[in-house]
One Martini backbone bead per residue (centre of mass of N, CA, C, O) as a GRO file, in nm:
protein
  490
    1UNK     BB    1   3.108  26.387  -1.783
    2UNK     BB    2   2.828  26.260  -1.954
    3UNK     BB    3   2.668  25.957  -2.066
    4UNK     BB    4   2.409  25.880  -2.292
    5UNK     BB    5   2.305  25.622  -2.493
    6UNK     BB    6   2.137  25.699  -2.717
    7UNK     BB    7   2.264  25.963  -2.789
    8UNK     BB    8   2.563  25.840  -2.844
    9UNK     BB    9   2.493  25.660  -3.072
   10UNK     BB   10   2.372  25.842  -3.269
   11UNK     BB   11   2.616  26.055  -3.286
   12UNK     BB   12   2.798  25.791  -3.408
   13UNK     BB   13   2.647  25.760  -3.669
   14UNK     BB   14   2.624  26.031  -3.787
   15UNK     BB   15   2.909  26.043  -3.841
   16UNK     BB   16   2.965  25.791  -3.994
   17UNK     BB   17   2.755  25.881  -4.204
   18UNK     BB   18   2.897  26.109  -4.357
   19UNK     BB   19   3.099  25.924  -4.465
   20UNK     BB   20   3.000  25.864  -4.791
   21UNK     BB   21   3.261  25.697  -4.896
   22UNK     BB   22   3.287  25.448  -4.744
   23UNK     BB   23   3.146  25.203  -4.849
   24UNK     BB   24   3.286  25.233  -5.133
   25UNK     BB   25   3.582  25.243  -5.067
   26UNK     BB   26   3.575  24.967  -4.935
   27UNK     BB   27   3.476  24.834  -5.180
   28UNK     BB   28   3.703  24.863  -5.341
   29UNK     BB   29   3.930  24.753  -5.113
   30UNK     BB   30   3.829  24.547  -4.897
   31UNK     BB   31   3.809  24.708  -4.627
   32UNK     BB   32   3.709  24.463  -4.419
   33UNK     BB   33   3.562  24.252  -4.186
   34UNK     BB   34   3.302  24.061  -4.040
   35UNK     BB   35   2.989  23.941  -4.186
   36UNK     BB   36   3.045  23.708  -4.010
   37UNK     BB   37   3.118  23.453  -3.807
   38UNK     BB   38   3.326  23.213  -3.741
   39UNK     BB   39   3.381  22.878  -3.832
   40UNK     BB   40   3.706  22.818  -3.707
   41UNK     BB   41   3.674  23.113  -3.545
   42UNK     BB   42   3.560  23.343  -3.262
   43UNK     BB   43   3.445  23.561  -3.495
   44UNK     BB   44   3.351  23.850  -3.510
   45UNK     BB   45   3.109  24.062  -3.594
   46UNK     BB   46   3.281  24.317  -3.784
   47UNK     BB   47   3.319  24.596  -4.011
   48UNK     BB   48   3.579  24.583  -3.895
   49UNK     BB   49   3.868  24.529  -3.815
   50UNK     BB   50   3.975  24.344  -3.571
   51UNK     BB   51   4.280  24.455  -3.497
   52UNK     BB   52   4.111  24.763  -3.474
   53UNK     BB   53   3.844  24.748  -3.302
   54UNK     BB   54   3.864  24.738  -2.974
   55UNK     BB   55   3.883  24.439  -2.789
   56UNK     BB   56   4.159  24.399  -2.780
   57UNK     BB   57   4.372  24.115  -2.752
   58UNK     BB   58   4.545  23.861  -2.964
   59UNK     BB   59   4.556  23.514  -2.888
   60UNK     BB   60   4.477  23.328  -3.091
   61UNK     BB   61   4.265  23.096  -3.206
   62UNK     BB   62   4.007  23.337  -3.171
   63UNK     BB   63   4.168  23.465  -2.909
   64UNK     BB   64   4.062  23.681  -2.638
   65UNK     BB   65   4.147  23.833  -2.371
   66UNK     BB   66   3.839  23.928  -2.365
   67UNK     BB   67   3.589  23.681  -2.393
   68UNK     BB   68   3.357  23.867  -2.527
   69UNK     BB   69   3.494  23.906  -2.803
   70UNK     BB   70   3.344  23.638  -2.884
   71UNK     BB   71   3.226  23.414  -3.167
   72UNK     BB   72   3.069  23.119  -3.164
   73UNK     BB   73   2.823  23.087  -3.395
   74UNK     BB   74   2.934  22.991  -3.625
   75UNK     BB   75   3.041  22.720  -3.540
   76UNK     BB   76   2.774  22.627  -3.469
   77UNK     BB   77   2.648  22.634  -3.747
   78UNK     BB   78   2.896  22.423  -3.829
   79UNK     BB   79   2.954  22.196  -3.621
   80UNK     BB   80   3.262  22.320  -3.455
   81UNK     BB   81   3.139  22.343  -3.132
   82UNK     BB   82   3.244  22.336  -2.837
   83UNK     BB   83   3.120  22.273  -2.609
   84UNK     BB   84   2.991  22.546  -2.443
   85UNK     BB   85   2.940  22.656  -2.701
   86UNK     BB   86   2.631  22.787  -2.799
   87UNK     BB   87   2.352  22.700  -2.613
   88UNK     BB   88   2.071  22.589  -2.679
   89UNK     BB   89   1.777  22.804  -2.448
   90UNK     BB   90   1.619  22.871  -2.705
   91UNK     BB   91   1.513  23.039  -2.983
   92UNK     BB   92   1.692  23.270  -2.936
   93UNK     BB   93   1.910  23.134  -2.719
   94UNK     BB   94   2.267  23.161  -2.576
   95UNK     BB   95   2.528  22.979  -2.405
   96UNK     BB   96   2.858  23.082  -2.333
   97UNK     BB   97   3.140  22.897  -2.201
   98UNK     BB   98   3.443  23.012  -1.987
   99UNK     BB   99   3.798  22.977  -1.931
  100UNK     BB  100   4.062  23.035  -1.697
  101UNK     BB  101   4.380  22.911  -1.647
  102UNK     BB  102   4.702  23.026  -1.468
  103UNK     BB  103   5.053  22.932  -1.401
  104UNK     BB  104   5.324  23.132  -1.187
  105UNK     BB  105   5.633  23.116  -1.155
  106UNK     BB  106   5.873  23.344  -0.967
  107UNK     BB  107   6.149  23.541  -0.976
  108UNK     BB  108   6.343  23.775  -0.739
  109UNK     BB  109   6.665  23.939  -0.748
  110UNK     BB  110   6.638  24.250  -0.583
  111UNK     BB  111   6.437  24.367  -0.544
  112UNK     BB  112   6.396  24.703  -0.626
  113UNK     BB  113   6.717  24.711  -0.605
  114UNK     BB  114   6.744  24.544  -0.329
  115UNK     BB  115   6.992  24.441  -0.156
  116UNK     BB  116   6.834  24.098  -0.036
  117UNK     BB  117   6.547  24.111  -0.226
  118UNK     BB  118   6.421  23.798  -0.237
  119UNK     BB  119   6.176  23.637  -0.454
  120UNK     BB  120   5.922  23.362  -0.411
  121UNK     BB  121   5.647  23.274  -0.634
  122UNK     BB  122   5.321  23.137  -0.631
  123UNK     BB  123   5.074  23.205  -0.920
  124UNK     BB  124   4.710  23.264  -0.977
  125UNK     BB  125   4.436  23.182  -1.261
  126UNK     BB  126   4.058  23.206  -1.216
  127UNK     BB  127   3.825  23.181  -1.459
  128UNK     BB  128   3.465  23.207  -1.546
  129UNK     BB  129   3.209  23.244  -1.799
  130UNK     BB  130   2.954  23.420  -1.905
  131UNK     BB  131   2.744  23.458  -2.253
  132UNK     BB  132   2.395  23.592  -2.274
  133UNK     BB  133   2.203  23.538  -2.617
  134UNK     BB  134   1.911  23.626  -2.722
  135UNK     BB  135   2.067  23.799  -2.951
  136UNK     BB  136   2.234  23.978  -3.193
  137UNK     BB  137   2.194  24.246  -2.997
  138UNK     BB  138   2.165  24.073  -2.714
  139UNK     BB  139   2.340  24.085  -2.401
  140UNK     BB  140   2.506  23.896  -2.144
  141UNK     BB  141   2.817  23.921  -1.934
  142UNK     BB  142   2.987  23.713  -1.695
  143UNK     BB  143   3.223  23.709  -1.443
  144UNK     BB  144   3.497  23.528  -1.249
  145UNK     BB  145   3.771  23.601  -0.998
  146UNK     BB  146   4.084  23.412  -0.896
  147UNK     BB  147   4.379  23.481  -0.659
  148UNK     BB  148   4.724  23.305  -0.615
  149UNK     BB  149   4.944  23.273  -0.337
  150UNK     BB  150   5.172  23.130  -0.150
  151UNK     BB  151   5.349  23.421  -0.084
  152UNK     BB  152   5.283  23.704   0.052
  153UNK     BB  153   4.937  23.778   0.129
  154UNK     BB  154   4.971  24.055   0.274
  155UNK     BB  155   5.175  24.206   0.067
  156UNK     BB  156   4.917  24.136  -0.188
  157UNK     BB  157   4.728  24.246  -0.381
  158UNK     BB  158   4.429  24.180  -0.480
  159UNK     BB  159   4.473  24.100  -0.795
  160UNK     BB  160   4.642  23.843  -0.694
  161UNK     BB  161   4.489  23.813  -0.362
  162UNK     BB  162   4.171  23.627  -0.412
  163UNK     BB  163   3.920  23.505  -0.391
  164UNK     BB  164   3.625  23.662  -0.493
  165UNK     BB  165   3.506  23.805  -0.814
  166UNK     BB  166   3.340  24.061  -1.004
  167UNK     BB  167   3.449  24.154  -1.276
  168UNK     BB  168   3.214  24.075  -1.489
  169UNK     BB  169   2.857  24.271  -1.574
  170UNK     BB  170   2.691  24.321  -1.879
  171UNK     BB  171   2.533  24.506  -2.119
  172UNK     BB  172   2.495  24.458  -2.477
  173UNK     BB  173   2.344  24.704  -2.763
  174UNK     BB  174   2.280  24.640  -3.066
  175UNK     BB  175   2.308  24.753  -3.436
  176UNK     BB  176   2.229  24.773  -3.765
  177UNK     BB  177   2.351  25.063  -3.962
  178UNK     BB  178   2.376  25.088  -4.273
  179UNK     BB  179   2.629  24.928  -4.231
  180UNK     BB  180   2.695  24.983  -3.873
  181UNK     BB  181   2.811  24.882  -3.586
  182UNK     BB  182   2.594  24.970  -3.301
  183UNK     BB  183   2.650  25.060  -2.905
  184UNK     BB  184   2.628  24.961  -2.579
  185UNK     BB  185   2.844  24.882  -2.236
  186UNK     BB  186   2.683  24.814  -1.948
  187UNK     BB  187   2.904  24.813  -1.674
  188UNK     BB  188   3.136  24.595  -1.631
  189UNK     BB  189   3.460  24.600  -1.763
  190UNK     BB  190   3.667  24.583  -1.970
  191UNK     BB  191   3.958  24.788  -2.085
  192UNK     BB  192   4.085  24.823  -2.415
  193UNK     BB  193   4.174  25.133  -2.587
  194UNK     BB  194   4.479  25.201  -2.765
  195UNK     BB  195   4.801  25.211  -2.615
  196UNK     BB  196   4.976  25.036  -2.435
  197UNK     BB  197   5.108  25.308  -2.293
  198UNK     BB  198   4.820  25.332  -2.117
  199UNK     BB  199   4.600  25.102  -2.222
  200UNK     BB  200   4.498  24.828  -2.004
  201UNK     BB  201   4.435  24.503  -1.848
  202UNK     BB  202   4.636  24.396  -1.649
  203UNK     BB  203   4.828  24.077  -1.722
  204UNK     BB  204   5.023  24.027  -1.490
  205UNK     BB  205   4.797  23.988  -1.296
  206UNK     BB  206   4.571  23.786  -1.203
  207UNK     BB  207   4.405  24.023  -1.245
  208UNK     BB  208   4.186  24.216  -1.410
  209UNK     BB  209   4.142  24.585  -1.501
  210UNK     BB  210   3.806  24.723  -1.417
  211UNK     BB  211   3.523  24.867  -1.511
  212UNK     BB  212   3.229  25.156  -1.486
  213UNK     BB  213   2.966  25.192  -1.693
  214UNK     BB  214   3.032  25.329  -2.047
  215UNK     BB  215   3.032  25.194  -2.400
  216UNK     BB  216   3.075  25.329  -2.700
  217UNK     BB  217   2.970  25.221  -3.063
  218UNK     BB  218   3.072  25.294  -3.423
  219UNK     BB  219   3.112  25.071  -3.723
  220UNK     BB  220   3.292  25.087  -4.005
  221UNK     BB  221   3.475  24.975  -4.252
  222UNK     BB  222   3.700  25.281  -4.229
  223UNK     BB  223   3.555  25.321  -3.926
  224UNK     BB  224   3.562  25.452  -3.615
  225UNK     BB  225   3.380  25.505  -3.278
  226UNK     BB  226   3.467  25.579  -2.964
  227UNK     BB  227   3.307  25.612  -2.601
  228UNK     BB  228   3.388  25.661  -2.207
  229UNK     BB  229   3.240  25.609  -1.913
  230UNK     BB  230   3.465  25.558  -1.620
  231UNK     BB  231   3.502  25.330  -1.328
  232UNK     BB  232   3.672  25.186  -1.083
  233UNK     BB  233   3.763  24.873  -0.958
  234UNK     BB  234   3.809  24.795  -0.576
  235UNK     BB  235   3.966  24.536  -0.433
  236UNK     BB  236   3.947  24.331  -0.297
  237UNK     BB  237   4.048  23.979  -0.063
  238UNK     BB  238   3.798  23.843  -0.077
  239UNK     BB  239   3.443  23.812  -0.078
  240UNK     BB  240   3.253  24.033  -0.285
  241UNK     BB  241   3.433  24.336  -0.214
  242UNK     BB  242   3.396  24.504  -0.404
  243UNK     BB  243   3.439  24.824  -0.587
  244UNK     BB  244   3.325  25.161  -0.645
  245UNK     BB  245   3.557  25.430  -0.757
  246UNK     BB  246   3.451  25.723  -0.840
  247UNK     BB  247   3.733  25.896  -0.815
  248UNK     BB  248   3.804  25.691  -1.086
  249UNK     BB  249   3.871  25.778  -1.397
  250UNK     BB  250   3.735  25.752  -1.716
  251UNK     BB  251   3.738  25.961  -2.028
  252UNK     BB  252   3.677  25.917  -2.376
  253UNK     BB  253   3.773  25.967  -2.704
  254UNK     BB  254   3.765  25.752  -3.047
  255UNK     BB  255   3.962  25.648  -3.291
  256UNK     BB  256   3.970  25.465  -3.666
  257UNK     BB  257   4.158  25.470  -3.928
  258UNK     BB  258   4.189  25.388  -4.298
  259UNK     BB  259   4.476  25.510  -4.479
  260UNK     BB  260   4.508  25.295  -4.663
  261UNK     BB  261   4.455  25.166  -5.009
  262UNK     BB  262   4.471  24.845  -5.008
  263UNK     BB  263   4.475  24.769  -4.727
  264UNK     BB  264   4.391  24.704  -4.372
  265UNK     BB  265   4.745  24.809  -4.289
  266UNK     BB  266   4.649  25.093  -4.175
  267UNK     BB  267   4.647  25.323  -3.876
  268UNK     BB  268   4.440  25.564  -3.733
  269UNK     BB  269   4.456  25.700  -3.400
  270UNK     BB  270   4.281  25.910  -3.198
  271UNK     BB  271   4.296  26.076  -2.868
  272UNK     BB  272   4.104  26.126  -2.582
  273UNK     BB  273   4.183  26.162  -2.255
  274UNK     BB  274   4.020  26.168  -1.881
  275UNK     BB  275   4.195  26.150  -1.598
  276UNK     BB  276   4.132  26.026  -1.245
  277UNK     BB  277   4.354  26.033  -0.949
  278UNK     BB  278   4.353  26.019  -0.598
  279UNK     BB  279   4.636  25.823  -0.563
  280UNK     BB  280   4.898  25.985  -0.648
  281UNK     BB  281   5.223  25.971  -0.711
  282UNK     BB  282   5.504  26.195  -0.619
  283UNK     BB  283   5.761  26.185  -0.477
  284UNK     BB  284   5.639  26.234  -0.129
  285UNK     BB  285   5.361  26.266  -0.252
  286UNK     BB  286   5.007  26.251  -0.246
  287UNK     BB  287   4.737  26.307  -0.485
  288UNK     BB  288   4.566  26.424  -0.703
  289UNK     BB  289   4.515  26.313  -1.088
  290UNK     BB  290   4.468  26.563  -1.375
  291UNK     BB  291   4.436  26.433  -1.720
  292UNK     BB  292   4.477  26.550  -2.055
  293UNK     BB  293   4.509  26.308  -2.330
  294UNK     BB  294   4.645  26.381  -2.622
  295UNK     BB  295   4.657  26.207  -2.948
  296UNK     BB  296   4.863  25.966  -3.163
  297UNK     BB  297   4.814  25.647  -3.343
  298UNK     BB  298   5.058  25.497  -3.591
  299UNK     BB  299   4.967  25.167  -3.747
  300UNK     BB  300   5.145  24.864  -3.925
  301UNK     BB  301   5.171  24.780  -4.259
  302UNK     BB  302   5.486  24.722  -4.487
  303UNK     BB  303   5.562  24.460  -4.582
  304UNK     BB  304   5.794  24.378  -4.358
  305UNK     BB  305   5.709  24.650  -4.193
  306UNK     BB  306   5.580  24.671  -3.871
  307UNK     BB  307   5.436  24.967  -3.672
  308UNK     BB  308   5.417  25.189  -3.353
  309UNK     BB  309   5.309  25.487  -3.319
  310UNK     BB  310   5.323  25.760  -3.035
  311UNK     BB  311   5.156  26.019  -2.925
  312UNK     BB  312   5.144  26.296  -2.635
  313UNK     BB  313   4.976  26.489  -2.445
  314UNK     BB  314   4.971  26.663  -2.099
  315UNK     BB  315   4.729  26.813  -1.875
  316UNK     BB  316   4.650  27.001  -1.578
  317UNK     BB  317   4.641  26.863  -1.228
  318UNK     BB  318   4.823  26.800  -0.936
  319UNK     BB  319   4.898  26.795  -0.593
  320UNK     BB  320   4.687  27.061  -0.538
  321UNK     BB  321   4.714  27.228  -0.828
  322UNK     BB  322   4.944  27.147  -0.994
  323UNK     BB  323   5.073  27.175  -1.294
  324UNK     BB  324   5.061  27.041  -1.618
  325UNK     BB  325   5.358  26.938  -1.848
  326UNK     BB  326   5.353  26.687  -2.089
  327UNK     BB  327   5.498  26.393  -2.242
  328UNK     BB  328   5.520  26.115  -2.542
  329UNK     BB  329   5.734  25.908  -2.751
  330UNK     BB  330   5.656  25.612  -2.927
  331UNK     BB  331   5.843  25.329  -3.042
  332UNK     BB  332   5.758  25.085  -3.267
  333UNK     BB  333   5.960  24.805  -3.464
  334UNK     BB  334   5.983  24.552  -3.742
  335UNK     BB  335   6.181  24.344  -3.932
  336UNK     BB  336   6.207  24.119  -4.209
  337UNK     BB  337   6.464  23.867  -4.300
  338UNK     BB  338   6.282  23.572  -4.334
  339UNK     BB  339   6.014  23.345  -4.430
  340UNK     BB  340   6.235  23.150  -4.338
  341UNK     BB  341   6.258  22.919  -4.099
  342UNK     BB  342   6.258  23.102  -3.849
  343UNK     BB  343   6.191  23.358  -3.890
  344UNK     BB  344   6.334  23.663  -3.878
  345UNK     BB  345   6.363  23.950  -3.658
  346UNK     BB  346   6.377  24.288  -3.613
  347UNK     BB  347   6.391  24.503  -3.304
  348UNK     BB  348   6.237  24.844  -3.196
  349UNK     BB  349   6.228  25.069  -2.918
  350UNK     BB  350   6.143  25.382  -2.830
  351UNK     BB  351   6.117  25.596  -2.532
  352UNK     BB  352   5.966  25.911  -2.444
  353UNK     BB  353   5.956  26.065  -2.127
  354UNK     BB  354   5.865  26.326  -1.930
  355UNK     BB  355   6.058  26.540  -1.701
  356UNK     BB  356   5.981  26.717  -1.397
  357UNK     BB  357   5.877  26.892  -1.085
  358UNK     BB  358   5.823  26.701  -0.873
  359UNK     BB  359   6.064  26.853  -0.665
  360UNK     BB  360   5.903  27.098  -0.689
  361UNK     BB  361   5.718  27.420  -0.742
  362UNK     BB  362   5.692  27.360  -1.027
  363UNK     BB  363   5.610  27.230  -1.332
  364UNK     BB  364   5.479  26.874  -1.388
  365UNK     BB  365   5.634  26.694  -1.656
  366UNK     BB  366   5.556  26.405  -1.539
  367UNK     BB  367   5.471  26.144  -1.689
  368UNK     BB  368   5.177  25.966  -1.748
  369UNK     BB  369   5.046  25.628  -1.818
  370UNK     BB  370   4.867  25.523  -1.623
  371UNK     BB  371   4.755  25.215  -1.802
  372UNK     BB  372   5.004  25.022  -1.871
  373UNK     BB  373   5.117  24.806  -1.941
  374UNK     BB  374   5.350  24.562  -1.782
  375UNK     BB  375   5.518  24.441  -2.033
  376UNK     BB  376   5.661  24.685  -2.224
  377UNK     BB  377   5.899  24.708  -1.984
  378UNK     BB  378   5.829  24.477  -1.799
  379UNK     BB  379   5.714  24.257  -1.525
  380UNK     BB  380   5.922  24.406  -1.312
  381UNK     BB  381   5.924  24.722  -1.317
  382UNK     BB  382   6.170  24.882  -1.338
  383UNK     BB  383   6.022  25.051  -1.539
  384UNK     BB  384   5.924  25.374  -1.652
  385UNK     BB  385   5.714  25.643  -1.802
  386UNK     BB  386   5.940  25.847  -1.681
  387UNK     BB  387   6.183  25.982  -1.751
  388UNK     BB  388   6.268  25.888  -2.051
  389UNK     BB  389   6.524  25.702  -2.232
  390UNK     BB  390   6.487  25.449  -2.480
  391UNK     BB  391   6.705  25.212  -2.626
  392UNK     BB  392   6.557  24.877  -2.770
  393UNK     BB  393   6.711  24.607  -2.965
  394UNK     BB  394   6.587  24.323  -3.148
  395UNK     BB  395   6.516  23.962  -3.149
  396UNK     BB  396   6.287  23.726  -3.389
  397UNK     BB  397   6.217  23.391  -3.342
  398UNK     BB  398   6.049  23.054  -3.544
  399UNK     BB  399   6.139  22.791  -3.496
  400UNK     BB  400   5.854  22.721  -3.523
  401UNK     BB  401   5.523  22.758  -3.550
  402UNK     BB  402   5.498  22.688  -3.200
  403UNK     BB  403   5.751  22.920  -3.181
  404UNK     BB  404   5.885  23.202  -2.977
  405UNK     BB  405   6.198  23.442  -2.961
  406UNK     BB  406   6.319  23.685  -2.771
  407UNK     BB  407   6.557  23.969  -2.815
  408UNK     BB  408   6.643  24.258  -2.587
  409UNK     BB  409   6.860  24.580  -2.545
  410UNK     BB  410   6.830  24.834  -2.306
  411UNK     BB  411   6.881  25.195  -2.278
  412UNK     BB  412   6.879  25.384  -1.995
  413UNK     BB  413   6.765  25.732  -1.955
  414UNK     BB  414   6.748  26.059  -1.824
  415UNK     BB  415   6.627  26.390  -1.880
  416UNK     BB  416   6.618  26.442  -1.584
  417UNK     BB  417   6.849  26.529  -1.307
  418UNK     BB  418   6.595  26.634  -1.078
  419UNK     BB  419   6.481  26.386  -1.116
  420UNK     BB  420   6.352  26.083  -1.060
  421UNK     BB  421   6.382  25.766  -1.093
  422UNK     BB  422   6.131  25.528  -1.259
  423UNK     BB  423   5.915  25.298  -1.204
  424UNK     BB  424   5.640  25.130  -1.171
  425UNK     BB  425   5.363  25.291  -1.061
  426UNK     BB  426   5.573  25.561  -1.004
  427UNK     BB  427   5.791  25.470  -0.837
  428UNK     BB  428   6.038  25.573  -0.664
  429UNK     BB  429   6.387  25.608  -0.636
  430UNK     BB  430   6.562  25.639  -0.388
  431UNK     BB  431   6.770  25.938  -0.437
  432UNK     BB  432   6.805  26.010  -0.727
  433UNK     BB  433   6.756  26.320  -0.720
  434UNK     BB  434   7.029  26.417  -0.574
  435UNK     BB  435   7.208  26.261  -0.818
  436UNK     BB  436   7.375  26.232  -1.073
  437UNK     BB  437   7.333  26.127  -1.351
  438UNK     BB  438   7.181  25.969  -1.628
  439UNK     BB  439   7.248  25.682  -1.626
  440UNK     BB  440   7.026  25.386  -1.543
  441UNK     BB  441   7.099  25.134  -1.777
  442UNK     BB  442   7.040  24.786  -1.846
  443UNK     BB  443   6.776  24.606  -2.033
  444UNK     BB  444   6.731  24.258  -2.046
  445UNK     BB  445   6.531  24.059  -2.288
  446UNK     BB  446   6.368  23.742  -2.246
  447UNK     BB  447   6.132  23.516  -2.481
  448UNK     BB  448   5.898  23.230  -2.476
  449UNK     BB  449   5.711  23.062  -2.643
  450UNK     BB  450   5.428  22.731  -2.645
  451UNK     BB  451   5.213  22.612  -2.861
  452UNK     BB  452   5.071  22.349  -2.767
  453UNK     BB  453   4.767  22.424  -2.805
  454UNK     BB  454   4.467  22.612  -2.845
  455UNK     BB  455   4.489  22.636  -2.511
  456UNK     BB  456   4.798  22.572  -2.467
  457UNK     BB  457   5.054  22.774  -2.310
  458UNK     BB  458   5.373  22.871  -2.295
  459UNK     BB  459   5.609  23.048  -2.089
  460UNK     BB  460   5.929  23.287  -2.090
  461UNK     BB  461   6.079  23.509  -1.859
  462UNK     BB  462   6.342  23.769  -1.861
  463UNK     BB  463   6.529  24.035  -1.646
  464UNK     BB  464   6.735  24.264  -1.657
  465UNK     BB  465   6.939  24.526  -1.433
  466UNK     BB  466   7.204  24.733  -1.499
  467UNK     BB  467   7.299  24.948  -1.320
  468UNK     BB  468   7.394  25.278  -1.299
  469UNK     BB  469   7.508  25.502  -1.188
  470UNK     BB  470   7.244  25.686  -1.066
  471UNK     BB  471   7.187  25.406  -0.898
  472UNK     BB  472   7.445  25.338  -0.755
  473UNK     BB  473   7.475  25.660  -0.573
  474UNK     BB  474   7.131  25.556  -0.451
  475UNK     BB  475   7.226  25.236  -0.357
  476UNK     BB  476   7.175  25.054  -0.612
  477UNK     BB  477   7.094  24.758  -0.756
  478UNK     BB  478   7.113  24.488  -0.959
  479UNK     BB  479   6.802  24.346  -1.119
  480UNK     BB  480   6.608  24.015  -1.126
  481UNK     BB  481   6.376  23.846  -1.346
  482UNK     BB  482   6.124  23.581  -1.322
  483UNK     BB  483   5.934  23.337  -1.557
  484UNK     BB  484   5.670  23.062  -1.556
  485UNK     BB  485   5.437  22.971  -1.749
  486UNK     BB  486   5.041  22.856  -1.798
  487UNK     BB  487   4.814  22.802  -2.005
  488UNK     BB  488   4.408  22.777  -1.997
  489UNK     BB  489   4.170  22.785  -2.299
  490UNK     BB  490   3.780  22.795  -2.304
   0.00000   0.00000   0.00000
């Protein structure tokens, strides 16, 4: 399917334009975004929730995962806005300039869980932006991204040791139609927007990860639709080698709606993902896989409790022409025991990933999580969202303001015992189809964070994985994994 700017624009105001008491009902409850940019933080002018509106993760203090979703005009208008951020070089032309240094030391015993498999590395990430706004409908923004590893940069994919990449350079087109705001964003660009179970930034990597295409988007008070036709970036380890990846693509139509009738604090957002893997793994083979993705994320929050449910179904065809019928179910949830001095919180997630049918001949029910966080089962990747059944309980504390820790302990068992478990990236572990036993094992994870300044933040990752029977049966042995870094983002 291919998406023209024009005409998809259009049926998405229309789409909007329909729901007549949107306007009203947003009025009566005042769920509203923001009608101007931020005086005191980069927030962006959007009718809609900041928090709900897919502009990717919320990093504090106004700053946005993605950079481009910053918007200084305000703080400038207001004699607020730090240096380099929206400088007057013409009537109304504005340019605004960011940057990222990341420096994390690593390290991880066992790695892949292969006993003698210790690893230390020191990686770096470098980025550095501009944002030119002709004005407030039409922009330029372009990134630059490098990635530096101390060690084994042989064996280091590119996202980690990249001399120097095209990140991101997009045309942005927007415009105001009947308070809904309307655009779309064509060229190389960022994409998160959905559950992070699926779709992720890739922020564990020393680069994220970046398509090539069109999105489209219009949002209102208490609704949006976006739309988007993607294909992927092939990142070389040299200078400006990256390409474009037809064969790997992503298309799919979303939506949030406001289901809360208080204020903007519960959102419903339905999708349909359509993604096309050209050397997807499974079991011995690779080879391309092709699946829409259909669900529903129900998110948002109750007086202390927190919520972040997702539901998934998956169908297509892979490795040949073998049918696809997956699913997926993930919960996250966490309830807040005291406003006062740590405020505790109380965390769980449980996560269910449908397996089996990768080693035979039959329907292939193994779940493909696609693009999913990095962090959201750890770092380290030792655990993937196929074939598994997880419940992870934990706490979270912030000993100060500015300091934030969690603790949470997860069980992990297989759904299907003629599947093998799986790690991260797909990738299984060696031998484990073969043995019995349901128990993967027990996963421990602490993190902790210090922002240090409004630009400097300190975190602390560690990681244990006491491997269960199914894994010490095919070999496998408990594994270790840990990190700290610093960020530094302007």
């Amino acid at each position: 399917m291919r998406f023209r700017q024009p005409q998809l624009a259009v049926a998405l105001a229309m789409a909007l334009a329909s729901h007549g008491a949107v306007a009203e009902a947003a009025e009566s409850t005042k769920c509203v975004g923001s009608a101007h940019a931020g005086e005191t933080t980069p927030t962006p002018v959007d009718p809609y929730p900041l928090m709900a509106a897919g502009w990717g993760p919320e990093l504090g203090n106004g700053f946005m995962a993605s950079r481009w979703a910053e918007d200084w005009s305000g703080m400038a208008a207001h004699g607020r806005a730090p240096a380099g951020k929206f400088i007057a070089i013409g009537e109304s032309t504005h340019l605004t300039l960011s940057s990222e240094i990341r420096v994390r030391a690593t390290a991880a015993d066992d790695a892949r869980l292969r006993e003698g498999d210790d690893v230390q590395q020191d990686q770096a990430r470098l980025l550095v932006g501009a944002d030119l706004r002709f004005n407030p409908g039409l922009r330029v923004y372009g990134e630059l991204g490098a990635g530096v590893v101390d060690s084994r940069r042989d064996d280091a994919p590119a996202s980690f040791a990249n001399d120097i990449s095209l990140q991101q350079l997009f045309v942005d087109v927007r415009d105001d139609i009947g308070g809904m705001l309307v655009g779309a964003m064509l060229g190389r660009q960022e994409f998160s927007d959905g559950p992070r179970q699926l779709i992720s930034l890739g922020d564990g990597a020393n680069l994220h990860r970046t398509w090539n295409g069109i999105r489209a988007y219009a949002h209102a008070p208490r609704v949006r639709l976006g739309a988007f036709d993607l294909r992927a970036t092939r990142l070389g380890s040299g200078a400006f080698d990256e390409r474009i990846d037809a064969g790997e693509k992503l298309q799919g139509i979303d939506a949030s709606i406001i289901v809360s009738e208080s204020g903007p604090n519960t959102f419903l957002e339905p999708f349909w993902i359509r993604s096309r893997q050209p050397a997807y793994r499974r079991a011995n083979a690779t080879g391309p896989d092709e699946r829409d993705t259909v669900g529903a994320r129900l998110w948002g929050r109750r007086g202390e409790l927190r919520f972040d449910w997702v539901a998934a179904r998956q169908s297509g065809q892979t490795l040949g022409g073998r049918r696809v019928q997956a699913w997926g179910l993930f919960s996250t949830q966490s309830i807040a025991l005291s406003q006062a001095g740590w405020k505790p919180r109380l965390t769980a997630h449980v996560d269910l990933a449908s397996g089996g049918g990768a080693y035979e001949s039959a329907t292939v029910r193994d779940f493909n999580p696609l693009y999913a966080s990095s962090n959201y089962l750890g770092e380290a990747q030792f655990l993937g969202l196929s074939n598994l059944l997880m419940i992870a309980p934990g706490i979270a504390v912030s000993p100060t303001p500015r300091t934030s820790v969690a603790v949470e302990y997860g069980r992990a068992r297989r759904l299907d015992v003629h599947d093998a478990i799986y790690a991260g990236g797909g990738r299984a572990y060696a031998g484990t189809e073969t043995v019995t036993g349901r128990r993967i094992g027990d996963l421990a994870r602490l993190t902790a964070t210090w922002s240090i300044h409004r630009n400097l933040a300190l975190r602390l990752n560690v990681e244990h994985l006491a491997a269960g029977d199914a894994l010490r049966l095919s070999g496998h042995v408990s594994g270790t994994y840990a990190y700290v870094d610093t960020t530094f983002r302007y």
